[in-house]
C-alpha positions in Angstrom: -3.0 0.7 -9.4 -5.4 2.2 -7.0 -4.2 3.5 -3.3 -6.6 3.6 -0.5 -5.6 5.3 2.5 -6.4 4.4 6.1 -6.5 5.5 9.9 -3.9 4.0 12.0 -6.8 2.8 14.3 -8.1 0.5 11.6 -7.0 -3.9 12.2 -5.9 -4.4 8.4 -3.5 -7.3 8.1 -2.7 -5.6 5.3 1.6 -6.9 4.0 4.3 -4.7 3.3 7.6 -3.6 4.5 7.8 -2.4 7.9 8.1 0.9 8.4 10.7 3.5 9.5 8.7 6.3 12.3 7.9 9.5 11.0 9.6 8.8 7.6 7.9 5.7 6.9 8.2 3.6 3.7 9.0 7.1 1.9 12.7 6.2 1.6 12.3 2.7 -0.1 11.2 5.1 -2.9 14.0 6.9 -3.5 16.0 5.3 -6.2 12.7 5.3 -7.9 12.3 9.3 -7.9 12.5 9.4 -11.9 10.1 6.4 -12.4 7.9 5.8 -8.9 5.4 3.0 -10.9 8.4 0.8 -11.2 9.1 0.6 -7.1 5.4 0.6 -6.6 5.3 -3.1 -9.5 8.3 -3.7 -6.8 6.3 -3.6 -3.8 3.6 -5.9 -6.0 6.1 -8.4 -6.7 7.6 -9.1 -3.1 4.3 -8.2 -1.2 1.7 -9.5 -3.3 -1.6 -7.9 -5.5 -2.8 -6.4 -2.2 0.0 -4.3 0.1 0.7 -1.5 3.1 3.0 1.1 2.5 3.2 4.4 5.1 4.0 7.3 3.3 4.8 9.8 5.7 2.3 9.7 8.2 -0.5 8.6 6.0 -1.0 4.1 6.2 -1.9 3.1 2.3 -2.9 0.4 1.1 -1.3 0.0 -2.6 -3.5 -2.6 -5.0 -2.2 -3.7 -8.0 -5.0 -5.9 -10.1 -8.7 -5.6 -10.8 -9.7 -8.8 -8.9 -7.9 -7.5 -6.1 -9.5 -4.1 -6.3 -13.1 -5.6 -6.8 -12.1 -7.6 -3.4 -11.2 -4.8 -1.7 -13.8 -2.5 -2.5 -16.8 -4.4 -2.8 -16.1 -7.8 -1.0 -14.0 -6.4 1.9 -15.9 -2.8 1.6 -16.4 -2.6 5.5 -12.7 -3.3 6.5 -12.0 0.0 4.7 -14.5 2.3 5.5 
């Protein structure tokens, strides 16, 4: 899993939860304290390969396959810059 982080200025149609201000998806992850890769393959499963969390104040963007990460990064490079 790779996360890539990103300004609130950037227009990524990104999915994912929506998120709580100031606090944002940070309390989704709290039953998974002892084992965090297990709410992030949680995340994967109900948002898809490709998905936004906010962590605090920071947007991420959480990818969960190689193809997706190849599409990301090279395909979709300028979206993310």
């Amino acid at each position: 899993m790779v996360f890539l982080s990103y300004t609130k200025n950037a227009k990524l149609a990104v999915p994912g939860p929506i998120p709580i201000p100031i606090i944002g998806d940070i309390f989704r992850m709290r039953k998974y304290s002892k084992n965090p890769w297990a709410g992030f393959d949680q995340f994967r499963e109900k948002h898809g390969k490709i998905c936004r969390l906010q962590l605090g104040k920071f947007q991420t963007v959480l990818i969960s396959s190689v193809d997706a990460m190849r599409e990301v990064l090279i395909t979709k490079g300028e979206h993310f810059a």
